[in-house]
Backbone as CSV, one residue per row, in Angstrom:
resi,resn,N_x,N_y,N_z,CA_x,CA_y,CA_z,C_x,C_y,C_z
1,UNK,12.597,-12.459,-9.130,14.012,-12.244,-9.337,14.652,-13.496,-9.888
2,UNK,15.907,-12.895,-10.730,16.610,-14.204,-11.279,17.786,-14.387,-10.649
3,UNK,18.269,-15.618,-10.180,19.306,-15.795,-9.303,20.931,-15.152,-10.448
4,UNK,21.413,-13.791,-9.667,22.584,-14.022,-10.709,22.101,-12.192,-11.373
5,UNK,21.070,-12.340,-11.427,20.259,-10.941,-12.545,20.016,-10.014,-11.280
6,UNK,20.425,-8.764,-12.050,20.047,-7.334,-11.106,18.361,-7.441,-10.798
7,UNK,18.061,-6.938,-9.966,16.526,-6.842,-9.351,16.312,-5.184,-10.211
8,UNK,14.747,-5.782,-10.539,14.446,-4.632,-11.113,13.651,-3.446,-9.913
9,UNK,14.093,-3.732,-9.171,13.504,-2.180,-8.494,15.014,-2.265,-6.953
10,UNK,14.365,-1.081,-6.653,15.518,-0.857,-5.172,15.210,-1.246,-4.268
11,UNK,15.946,-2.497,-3.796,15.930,-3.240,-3.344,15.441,-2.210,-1.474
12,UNK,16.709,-1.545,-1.462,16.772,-0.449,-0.270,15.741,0.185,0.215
13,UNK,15.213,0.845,-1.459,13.729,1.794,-0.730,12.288,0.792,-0.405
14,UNK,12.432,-0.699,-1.062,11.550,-1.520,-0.659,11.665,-1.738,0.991
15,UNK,12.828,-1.899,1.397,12.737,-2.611,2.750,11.942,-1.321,3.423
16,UNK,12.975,0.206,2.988,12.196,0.972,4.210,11.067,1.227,3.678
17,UNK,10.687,1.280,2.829,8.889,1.097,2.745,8.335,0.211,3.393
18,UNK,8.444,-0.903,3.554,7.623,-1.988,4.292,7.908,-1.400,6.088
19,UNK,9.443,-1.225,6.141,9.733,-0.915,7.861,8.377,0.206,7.942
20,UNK,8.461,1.567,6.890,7.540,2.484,7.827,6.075,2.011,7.874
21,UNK,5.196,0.995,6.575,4.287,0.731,7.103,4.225,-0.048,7.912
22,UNK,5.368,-1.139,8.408,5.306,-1.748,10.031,5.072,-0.690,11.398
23,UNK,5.765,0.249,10.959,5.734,1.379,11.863,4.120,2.014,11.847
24,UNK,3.604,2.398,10.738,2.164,2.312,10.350,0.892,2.002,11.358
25,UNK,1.268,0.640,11.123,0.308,-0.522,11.644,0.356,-0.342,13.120
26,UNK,1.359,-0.233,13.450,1.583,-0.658,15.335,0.765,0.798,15.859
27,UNK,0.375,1.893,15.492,-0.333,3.088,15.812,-2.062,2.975,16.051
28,UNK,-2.443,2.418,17.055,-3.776,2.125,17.368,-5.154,2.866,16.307
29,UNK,-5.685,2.709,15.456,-6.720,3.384,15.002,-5.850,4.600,13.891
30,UNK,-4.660,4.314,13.408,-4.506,4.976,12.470,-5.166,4.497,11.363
31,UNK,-5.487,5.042,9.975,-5.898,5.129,8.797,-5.058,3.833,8.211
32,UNK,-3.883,3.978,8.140,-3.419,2.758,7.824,-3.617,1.616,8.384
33,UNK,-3.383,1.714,9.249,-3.551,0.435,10.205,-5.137,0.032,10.316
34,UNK,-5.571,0.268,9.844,-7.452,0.554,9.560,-7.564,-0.657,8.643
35,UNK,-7.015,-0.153,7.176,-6.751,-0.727,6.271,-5.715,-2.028,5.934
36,UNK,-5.194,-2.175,6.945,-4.164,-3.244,7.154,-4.782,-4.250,7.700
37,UNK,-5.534,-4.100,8.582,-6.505,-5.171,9.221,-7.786,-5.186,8.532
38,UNK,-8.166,-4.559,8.200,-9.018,-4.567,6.734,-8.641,-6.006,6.047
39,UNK,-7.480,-5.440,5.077,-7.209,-6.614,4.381,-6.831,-7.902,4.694
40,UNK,-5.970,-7.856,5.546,-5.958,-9.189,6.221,-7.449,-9.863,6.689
41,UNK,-8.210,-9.818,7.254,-9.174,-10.239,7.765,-9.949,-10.664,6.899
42,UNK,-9.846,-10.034,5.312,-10.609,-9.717,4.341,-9.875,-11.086,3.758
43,UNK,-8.778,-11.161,3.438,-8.301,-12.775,2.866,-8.114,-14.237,3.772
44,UNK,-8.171,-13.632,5.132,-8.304,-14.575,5.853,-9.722,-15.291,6.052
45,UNK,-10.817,-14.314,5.792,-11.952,-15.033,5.658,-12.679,-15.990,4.084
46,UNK,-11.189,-15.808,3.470,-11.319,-15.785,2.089,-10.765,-17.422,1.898
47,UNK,-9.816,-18.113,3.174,-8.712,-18.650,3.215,-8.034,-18.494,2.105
48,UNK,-6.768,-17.124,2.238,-6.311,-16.663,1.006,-4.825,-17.272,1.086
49,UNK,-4.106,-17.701,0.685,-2.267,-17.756,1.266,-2.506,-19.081,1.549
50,UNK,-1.205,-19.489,2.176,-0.749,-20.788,2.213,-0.500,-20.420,3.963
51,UNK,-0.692,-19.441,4.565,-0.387,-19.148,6.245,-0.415,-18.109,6.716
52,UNK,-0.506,-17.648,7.908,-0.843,-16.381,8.210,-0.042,-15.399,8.157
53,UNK,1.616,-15.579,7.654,2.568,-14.868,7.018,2.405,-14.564,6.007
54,UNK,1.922,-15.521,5.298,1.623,-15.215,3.778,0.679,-13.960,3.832
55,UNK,-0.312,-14.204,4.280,-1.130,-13.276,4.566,-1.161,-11.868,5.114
56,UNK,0.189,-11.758,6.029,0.424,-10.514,6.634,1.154,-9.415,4.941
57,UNK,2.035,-10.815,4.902,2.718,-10.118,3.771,1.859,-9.321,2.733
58,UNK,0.808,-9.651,2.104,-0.156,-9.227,1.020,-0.579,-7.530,1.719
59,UNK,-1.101,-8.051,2.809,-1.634,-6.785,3.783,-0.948,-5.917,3.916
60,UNK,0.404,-5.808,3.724,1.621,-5.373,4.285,1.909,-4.776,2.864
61,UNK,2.405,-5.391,1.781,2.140,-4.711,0.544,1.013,-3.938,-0.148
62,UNK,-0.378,-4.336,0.276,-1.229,-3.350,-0.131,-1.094,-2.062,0.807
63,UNK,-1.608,-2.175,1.776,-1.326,-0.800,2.445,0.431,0.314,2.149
64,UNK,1.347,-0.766,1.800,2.499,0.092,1.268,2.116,0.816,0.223
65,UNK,1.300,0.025,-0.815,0.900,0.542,-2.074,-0.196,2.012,-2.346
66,UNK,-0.910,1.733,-1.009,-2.059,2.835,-0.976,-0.598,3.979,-0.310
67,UNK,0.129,4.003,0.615,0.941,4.845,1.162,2.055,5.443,0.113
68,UNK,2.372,4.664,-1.052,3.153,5.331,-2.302,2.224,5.862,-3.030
69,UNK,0.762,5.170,-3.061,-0.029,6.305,-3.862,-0.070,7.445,-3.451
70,UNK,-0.287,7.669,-2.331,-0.708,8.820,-1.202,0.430,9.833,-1.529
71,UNK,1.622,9.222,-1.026,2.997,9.880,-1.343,2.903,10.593,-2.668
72,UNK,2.639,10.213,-3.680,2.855,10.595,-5.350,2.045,11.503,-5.470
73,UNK,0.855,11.337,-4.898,-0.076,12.148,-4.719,0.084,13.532,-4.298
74,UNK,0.223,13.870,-3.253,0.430,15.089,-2.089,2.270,15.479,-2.711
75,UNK,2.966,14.798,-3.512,4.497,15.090,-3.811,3.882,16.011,-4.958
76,UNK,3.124,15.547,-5.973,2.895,16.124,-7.024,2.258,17.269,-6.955
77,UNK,1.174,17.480,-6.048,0.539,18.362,-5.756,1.202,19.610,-5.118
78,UNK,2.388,19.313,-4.438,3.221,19.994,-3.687,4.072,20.916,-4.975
79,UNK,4.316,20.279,-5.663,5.472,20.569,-6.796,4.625,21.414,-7.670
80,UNK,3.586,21.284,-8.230,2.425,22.518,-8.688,2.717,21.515,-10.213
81,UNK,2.463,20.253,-10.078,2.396,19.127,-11.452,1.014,19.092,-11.454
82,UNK,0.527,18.358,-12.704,-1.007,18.117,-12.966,-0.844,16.743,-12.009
83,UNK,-2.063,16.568,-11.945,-2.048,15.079,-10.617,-3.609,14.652,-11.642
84,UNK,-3.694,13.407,-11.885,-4.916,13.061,-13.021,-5.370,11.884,-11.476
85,UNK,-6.129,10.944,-12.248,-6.518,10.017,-11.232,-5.940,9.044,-11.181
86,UNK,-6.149,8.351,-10.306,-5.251,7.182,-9.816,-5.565,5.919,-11.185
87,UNK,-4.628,5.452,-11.665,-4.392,4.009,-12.272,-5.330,3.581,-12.472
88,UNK,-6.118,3.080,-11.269,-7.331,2.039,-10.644,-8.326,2.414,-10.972
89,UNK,-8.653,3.800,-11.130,-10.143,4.377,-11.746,-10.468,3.333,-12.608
90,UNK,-11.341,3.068,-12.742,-11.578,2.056,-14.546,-11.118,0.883,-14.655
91,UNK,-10.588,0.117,-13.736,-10.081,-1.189,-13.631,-10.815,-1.669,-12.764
92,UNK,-11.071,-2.996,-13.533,-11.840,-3.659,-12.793,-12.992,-3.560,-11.635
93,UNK,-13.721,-2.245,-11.972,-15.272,-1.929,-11.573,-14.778,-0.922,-10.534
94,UNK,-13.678,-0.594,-10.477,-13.002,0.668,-8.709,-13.596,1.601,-9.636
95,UNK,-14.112,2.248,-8.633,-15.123,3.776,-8.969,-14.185,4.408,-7.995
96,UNK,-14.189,4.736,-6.679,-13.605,5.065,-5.702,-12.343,5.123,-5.330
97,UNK,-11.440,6.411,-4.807,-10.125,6.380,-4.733,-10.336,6.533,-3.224
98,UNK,-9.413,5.938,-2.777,-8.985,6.406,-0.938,-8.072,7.777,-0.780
99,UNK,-8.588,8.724,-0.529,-7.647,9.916,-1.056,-6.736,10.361,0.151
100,UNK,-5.265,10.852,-0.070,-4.812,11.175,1.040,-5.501,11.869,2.115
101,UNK,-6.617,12.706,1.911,-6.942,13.492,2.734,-7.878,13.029,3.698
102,UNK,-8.447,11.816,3.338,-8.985,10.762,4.037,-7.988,9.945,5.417
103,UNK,-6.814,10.092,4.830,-5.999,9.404,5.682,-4.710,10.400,6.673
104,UNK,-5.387,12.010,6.766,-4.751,12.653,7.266,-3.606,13.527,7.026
105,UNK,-3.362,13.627,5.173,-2.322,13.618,4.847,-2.288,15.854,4.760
């Protein structure tokens, strides 16, 4: 962001995205929360960040990111839209999608 310049995304639906995957995480052995400690553990053995905030934060945004995929996913499908594959197919060697239905959806 530029001090002064509109933010290019909503500001609003960011926070409650992060609140519900906080909400997420705190659910013993959910799918998310699987993957949340996943990643963290995964950059912490990496020494990734500058601290272990830093670090929550990353964790905290990826798992948001798999949970808007998920969302777009099961929204589109709902609506009777074509749904193709995720972004990530073909980038950088990801063969594998985590599919909502994996995560209960």
């Amino acid at each position: 962001r530029i001090k002064g310049a509109k933010a290019a995304y909503n500001r609003t639906l960011k926070i409650a995205v992060r609140n519900a995957v906080e909400q997420f995480i705190k659910i013993p052995g959910s799918p998310y929360e699987i993957e949340y400690r996943s990643r963290k553990a995964e950059r912490e053995a990496a020494a990734w960040g500058k601290s272990k905030g830093h670090r929550h934060n990353d964790a905290i945004g990826y798992t948001a990111k798999l949970f808007l995929s998920h969302l777009w996913l099961v929204w589109r499908d709902m609506e009777g839209l074509p749904v193709g594959d995720p972004y990530v197919i073909g980038q950088n060697g990801h063969i594998h999608v985590k599919t909502p239905a994996e995560f209960g959806w």
